[in-house]
C-alpha positions, -999 to +999 in steps of 0.1 A: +462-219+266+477-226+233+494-260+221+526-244+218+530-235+255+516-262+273+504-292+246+471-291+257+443-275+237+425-241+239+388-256+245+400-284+273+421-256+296+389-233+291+367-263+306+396-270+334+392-230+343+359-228+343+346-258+361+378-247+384+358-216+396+322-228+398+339-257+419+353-231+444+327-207+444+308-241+452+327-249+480+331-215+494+297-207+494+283-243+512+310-241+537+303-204+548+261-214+545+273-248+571+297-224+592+263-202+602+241-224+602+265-248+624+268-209+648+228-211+646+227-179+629+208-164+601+223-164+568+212-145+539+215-169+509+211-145+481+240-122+500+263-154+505+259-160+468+264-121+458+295-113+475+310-153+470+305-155+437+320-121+430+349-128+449+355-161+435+350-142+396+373-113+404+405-130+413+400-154+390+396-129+363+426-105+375+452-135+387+444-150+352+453-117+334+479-109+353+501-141+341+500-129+305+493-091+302+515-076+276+521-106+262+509-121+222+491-147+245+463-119+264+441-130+239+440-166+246+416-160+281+389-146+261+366-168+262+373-174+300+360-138+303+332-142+292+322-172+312+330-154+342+304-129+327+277-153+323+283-165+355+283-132+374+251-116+355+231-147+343+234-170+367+242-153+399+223-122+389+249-100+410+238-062+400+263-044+393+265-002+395+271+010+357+296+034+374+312+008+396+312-012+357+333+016+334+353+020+366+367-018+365+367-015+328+393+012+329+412-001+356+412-036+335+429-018+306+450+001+327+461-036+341+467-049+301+482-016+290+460-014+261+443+018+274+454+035+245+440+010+219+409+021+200+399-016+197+401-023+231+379+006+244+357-009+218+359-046+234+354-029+271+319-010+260+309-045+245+320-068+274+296-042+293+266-042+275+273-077+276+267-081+312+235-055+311+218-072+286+226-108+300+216-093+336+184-085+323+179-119+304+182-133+341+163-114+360+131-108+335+105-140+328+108-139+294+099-166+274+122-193+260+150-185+282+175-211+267+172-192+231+172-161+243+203-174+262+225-188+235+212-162+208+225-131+232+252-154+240+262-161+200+256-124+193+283-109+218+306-136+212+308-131+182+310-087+184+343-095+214+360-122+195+360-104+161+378-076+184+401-099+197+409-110+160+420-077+146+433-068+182+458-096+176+456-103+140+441-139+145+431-158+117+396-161+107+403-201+109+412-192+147+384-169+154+359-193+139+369-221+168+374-200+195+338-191+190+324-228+186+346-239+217+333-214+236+294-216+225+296-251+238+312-245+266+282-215+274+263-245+266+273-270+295+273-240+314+235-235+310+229-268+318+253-274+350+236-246+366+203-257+358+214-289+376+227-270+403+192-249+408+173-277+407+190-294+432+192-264+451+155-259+451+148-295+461+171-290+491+153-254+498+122-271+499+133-301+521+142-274+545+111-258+546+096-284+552+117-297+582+116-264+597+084-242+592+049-249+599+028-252+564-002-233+582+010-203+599+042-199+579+066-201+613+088-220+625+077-257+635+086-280+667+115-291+653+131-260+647+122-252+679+137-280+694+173-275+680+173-237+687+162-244+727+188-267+729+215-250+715+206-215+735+208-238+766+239-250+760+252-216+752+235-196+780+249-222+806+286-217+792+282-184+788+264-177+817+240-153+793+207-147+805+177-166+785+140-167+789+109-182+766+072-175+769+044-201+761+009-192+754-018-210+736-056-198+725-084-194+748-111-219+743-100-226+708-123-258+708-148-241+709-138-219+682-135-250+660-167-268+675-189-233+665-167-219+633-155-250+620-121-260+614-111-234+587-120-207+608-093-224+634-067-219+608-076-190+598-072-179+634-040-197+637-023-176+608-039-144+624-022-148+655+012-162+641+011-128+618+004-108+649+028-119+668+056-121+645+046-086+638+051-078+676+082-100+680+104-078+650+091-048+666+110-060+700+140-077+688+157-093+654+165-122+679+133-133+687+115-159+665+082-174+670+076-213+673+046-233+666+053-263+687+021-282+689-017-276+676-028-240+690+007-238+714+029-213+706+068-207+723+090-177+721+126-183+733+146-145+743+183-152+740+198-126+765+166-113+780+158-117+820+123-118+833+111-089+830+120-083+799+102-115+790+072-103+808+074-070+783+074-086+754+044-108+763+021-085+773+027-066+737+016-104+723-013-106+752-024-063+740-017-068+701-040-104+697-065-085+722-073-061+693-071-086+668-099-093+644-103-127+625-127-125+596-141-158+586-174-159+562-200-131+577-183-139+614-156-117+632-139-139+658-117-119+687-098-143+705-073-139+740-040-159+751-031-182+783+008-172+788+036-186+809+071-169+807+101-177+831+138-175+826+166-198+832+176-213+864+204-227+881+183-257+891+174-265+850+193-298+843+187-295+805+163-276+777+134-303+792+137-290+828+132-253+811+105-261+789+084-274+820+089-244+842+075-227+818+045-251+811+038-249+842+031-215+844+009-214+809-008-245+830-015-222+856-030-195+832-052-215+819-065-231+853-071-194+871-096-181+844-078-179+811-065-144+794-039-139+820+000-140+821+019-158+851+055-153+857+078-167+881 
């Protein structure tokens, strides 16, 4: 805002605004992420950012322009715009229809009442190449991506404001420090989100780790372990049906004794691709666990038996035909499995989990390359 209004300087109430949104689009965006994964259920990060951070920039943008539309001061949020802008297409990287684009464009102008201003038709077709070209900047590994940043940056700024200034009839003196306050305030902005990101990516990373075996690229023990024991919990509350299968390769000693140990691996990934491959075909529920060196588990939220028993003998007929290459050798391998369901006698996850051993135990004692169910 201006000193006249509120005593407190143009460039500080832009910083207030700004760091106001990334703050809440912050907040909105790690609660809802902590809300699913709290539920145990899939989020998709890059759609949690999309639809949060367009949220958070359109109200902010309309509730903004809506206190001083029609007013000499509609100017004075300029620079705010064009944050939102950078923040939206270069740092969110939300794509945006070109229709859906000239549609909010009219319907911004039509908010102002300035539809009928030549200059502000020009300012809208600017602000919108604005957001394609900064989109593209984003999204494309170009090199030196800070230049390229505050040069696109400079360049626009400079185009919007200089409508702004014959909009309003500011002063050159005027136009000359909006443009500085705002190029620093792009500036911070390019570096609290690179902040952001690389803490982001460090997290990401953390949970990869803690979750997903490095090998096969599925889910590790641990992850196993929480999912198990919150599908008990939930199954015994809800009284919901849940059942898991078990298997583990057939004399995969062997396999590493004659092959060598890279051949193991490379027959680990084979079979965890298989089978993930089998497991999407059945059901978006079911996930696949690596829970120990060549044991695998399967937990079926809402499935009974024999619908357990269905999906493992797809695993058992799908790694039957599979065909591990390893140096001039082709190595076919077959599965022990064990699948049960939930009983009234299962004190906890533990009790579950040994049922089910049990019959993966009893697999592999009767001759291998069989499934036992109970």
């Amino acid at each position: 805002m201006t000193w006249s209004m509120w005593l407190v300087p143009p460039f500080v109430t832009s910083i207030f605004f700004v760091l106001g949104v990334i703050t809440l689009y912050w907040s909105i965006f790690n609660w809802v992420t902590a809300k699913a994964e709290s539920l145990n259920k899939p989020v998709n990060l890059n759609h949690v950012q999309i639809w949060v951070g367009a949220l958070c920039a359109s109200v902010s943008v309309l509730a903004l322009q809506m206190l001083v539309r029609d007013s000499h001061l509609s100017w004075t949020f300029t620079s705010f715009q064009l944050l939102i802008l950078l923040f939206v297409a270069y740092f969110l990287q939300i794509r945006i229809p070109y229709w859906m684009i000239v549609i909010a464009a009219v319907a911004f102008m039509l908010i102002n009442g300035n539809i009928q201003e030549p200059l502000s038709w020009g300012y809208t077709f600017t602000y919108g190449a604005f957001y394609v070209v900064a989109y593209a900047q984003s999204v494309r590994m170009w090199p030196h991506p800070i230049l390229r940043y505050l040069v696109t940056t400079l360049i626009f700024a400079m185009a919007l404001w200089l409508f702004v200034k014959f909009r309003f009839s500011l002063s050159w003196r005027t136009y000359v420090e909006e443009l500085i306050n705002y190029m620093i305030l792009a500036g911070l902005m390019y570096g609290y989100f690179k902040l952001q990101n690389k803490d982001r990516r460090i997290k990401d990373r953390l949970f990869q780790v803690a979750n997903w075996d490095a090998l096969t690229r599925v889910k590790n023990y641990a992850a196993y372990d929480r999912e198990i024991g919150y599908q008990f919990q939930h199954s015994v509350a809800h009284h919901r049906d849940l059942a898991m299968i078990m298997f583990d390769i057939d004399h995969f000693k062997h396999i590493n004794d004659t092959y060598g140990h890279l051949a193991g691996d490379e027959v680990l990934k084979g079979i965890a691709s298989t089978v993930s491959n089998v497991l999407k075909k059945d059901g978006e529920t079911l996930t696949l666990y690596r829970t120990g060196g060549e044991e695998f588990n399967v937990i079926l939220p809402g499935y009974k038996v024999e619908q357990a028993q269905a999906v493992a003998q797809d695993v058992f007929n799908a790694v039957a035909q599979l065909s591990v290459k390893y140096n001039e050798s082709v190595i076919h391998v077959t599965l022990s499995i064990g699948v049960s369901s939930l009983a009234v006698k299962d004190r906890n996850p533990l009790d579950f989990y040994k049922r089910v051993d049990a019959n993966l135990y009893h697999s592999k004692k009767n001759g291998r390359m069989q499934i036992t169910v109970d």
